[in-house]
N, C-alpha and C positions, 0 to 999 in steps of 0.2 A: 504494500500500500504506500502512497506517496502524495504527501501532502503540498498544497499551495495555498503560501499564507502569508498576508501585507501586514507589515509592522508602520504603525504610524509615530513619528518622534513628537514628541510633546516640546521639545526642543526649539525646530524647526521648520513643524509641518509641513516634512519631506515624507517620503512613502519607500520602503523597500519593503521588494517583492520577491520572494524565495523561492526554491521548492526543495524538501528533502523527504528521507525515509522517517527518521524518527522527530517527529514533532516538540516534543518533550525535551528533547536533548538538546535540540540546535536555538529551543528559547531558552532555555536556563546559559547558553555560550553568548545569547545575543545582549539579557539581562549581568551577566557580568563584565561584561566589556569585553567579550574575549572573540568578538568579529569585527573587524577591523572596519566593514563599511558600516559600522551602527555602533561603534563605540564613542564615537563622539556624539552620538544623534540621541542619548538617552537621556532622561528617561522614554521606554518605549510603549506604545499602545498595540495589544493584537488588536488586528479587525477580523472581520467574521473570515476562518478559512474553508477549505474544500479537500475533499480525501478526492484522489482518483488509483483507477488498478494499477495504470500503466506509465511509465515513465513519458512514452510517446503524450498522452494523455494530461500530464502533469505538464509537461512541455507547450503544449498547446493551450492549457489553462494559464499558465504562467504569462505564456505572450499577449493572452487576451487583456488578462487583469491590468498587464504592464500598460498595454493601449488607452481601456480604459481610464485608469490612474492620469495618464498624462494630458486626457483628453478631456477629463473633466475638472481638474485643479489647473493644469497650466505649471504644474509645479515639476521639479527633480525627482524623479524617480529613481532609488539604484536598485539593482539588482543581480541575484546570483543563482546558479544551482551547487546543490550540495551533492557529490553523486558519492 
């Protein structure tokens, strides 16, 4: 299973957009500082995410939300995948 999921910085109200396997894990590295493209952007806000089966899947959720994101703030968007 493979998650995609937008962190909003309470910082900046910039938006990263992610996807990885373990949900769980890769927020507890984004809340300690220890990703480097949201270490400076914290504190952070999850926003609502999305489970998909397939990486293809996840991939293609990803580039939507990314569009999205950018298309309706007008704002920076980073983003990354975790494989």
């Amino acid at each position: 299973m493979r998650y995609t999921c937008v962190l909003s910085s309470e910082k900046d109200g910039h938006f990263y957009i992610g996807t990885n396997s373990d949900l769980r894990k890769r927020l507890k590295q984004h809340v300690q500082g220890r990703v480097t493209s949201t270490a400076y952007r914290r504190p952070l806000r999850l926003m609502p995410f999305q489970h998909v089966r397939t990486s293809a899947g996840s991939w293609m959720h990803h580039t939507h939300m990314h569009s999205v994101a950018i298309a309706s703030s007008g704002k920076q968007v980073g983003t990354a995948l975790d494989y």
